[in-house]
C-alpha positions as a Markdown table, in Angstrom:
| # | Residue | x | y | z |
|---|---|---|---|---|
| 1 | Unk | 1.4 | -17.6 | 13.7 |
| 2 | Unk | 4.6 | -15.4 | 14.3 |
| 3 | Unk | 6.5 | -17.5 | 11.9 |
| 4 | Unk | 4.0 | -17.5 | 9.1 |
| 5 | Unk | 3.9 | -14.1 | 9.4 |
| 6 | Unk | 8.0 | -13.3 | 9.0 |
| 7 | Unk | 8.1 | -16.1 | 6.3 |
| 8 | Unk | 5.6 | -14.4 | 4.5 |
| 9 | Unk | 7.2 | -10.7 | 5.1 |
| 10 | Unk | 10.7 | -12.8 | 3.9 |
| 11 | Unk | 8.9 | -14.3 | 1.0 |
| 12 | Unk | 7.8 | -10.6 | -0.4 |
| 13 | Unk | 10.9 | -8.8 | 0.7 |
| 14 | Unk | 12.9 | -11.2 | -1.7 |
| 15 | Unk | 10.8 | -10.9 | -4.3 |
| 16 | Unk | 10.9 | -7.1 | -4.7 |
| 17 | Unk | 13.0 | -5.4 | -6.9 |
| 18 | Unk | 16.2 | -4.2 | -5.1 |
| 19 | Unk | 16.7 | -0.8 | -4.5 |
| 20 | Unk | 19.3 | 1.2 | -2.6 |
| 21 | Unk | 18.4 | 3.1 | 0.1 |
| 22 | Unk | 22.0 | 4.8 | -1.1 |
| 23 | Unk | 22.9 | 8.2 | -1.3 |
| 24 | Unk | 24.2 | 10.2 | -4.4 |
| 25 | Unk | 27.1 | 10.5 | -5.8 |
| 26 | Unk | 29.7 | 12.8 | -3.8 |
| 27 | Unk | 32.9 | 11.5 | -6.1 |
| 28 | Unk | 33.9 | 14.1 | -9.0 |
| 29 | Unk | 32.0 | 13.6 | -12.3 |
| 30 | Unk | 35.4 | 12.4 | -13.9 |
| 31 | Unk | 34.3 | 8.9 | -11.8 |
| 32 | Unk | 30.7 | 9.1 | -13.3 |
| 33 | Unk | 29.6 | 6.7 | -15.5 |
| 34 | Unk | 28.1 | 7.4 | -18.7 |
| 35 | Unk | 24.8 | 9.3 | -18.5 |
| 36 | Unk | 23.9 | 6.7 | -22.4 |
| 37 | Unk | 25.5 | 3.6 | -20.4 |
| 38 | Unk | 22.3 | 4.1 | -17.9 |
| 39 | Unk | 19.5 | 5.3 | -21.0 |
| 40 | Unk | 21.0 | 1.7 | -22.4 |
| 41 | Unk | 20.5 | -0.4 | -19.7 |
| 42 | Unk | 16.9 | 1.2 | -19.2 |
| 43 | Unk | 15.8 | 0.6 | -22.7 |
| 44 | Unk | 16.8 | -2.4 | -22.3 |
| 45 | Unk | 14.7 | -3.1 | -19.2 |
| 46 | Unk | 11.5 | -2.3 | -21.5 |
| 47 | Unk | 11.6 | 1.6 | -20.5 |
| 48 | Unk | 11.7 | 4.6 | -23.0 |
| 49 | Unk | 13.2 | 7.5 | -21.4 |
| 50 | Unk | 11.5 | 10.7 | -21.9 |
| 51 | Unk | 14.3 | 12.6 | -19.4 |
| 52 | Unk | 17.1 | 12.6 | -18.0 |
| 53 | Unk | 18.2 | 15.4 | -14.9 |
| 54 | Unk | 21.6 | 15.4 | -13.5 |
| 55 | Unk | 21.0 | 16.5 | -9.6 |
| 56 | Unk | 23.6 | 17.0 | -6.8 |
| 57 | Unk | 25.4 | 13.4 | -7.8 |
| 58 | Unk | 22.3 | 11.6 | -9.2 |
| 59 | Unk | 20.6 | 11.2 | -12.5 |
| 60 | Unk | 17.1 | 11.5 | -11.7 |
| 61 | Unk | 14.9 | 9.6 | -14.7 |
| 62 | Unk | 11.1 | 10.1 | -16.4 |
| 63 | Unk | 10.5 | 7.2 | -17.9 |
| 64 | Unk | 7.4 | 5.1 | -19.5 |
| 65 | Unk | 7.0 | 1.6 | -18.2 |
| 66 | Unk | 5.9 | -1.6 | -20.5 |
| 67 | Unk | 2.5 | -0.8 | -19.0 |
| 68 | Unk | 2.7 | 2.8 | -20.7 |
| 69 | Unk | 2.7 | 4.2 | -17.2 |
| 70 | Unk | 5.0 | 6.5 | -16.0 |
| 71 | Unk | 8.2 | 6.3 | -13.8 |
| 72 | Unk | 10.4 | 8.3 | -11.5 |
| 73 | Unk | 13.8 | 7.0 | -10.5 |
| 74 | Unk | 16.4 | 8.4 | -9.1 |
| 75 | Unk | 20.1 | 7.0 | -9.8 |
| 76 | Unk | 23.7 | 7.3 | -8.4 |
| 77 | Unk | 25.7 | 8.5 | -10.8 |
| 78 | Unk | 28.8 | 6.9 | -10.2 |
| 79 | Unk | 27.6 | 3.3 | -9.4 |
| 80 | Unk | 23.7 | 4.1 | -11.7 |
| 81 | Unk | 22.9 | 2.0 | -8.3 |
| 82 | Unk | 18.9 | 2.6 | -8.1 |
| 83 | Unk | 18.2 | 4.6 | -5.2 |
| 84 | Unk | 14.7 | 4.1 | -3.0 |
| 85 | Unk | 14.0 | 8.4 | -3.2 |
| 86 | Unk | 13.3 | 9.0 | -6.7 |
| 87 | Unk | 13.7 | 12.6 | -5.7 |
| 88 | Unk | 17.4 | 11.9 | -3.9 |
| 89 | Unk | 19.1 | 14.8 | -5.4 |
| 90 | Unk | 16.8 | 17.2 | -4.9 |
| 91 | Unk | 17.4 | 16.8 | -1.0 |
């Protein structure tokens, strides 16, 4: 039963999207990347960006999905790693 259980927990913990439990950005902006590099690789991902916040080392994203519903991410600004707090740089 125990194994069932962690395969299962593997199986879904694999299978979801990958997101950083990172931090924001502390370098200077000079080693940011591109705020248009990340509203490229978004649209590209099926998302139209409404807004885009710069915040303490983050860009912090409104965005509508595929499904028309909307989205909060949160991303470091010098890696545009996702972050798991789509509200990192407000803390």
């Amino acid at each position: 039963m125990k194994t069932v259980f962690f395969l299962t927990a593997a199986a879904i913990a694999l299978s979801s999207p990958a997101l950083a439990a990172g931090k924001c950005s502390a370098s200077p902006k000079s080693n940011w990347q591109p705020q248009a590099k990340l509203e490229a690789q978004l649209a590209s991902e099926g998302l139209k960006v409404r807004q885009v916040k710069v915040e303490n080392g983050c860009y912090e994203v409104y965005a509508i999905n595929k499904d028309g519903k909307r989205e909060n991410m949160a991303f470091n600004a010098e890696t545009l790693e996702r972050l798991d707090n789509p509200e990192a740089g407000e803390n």
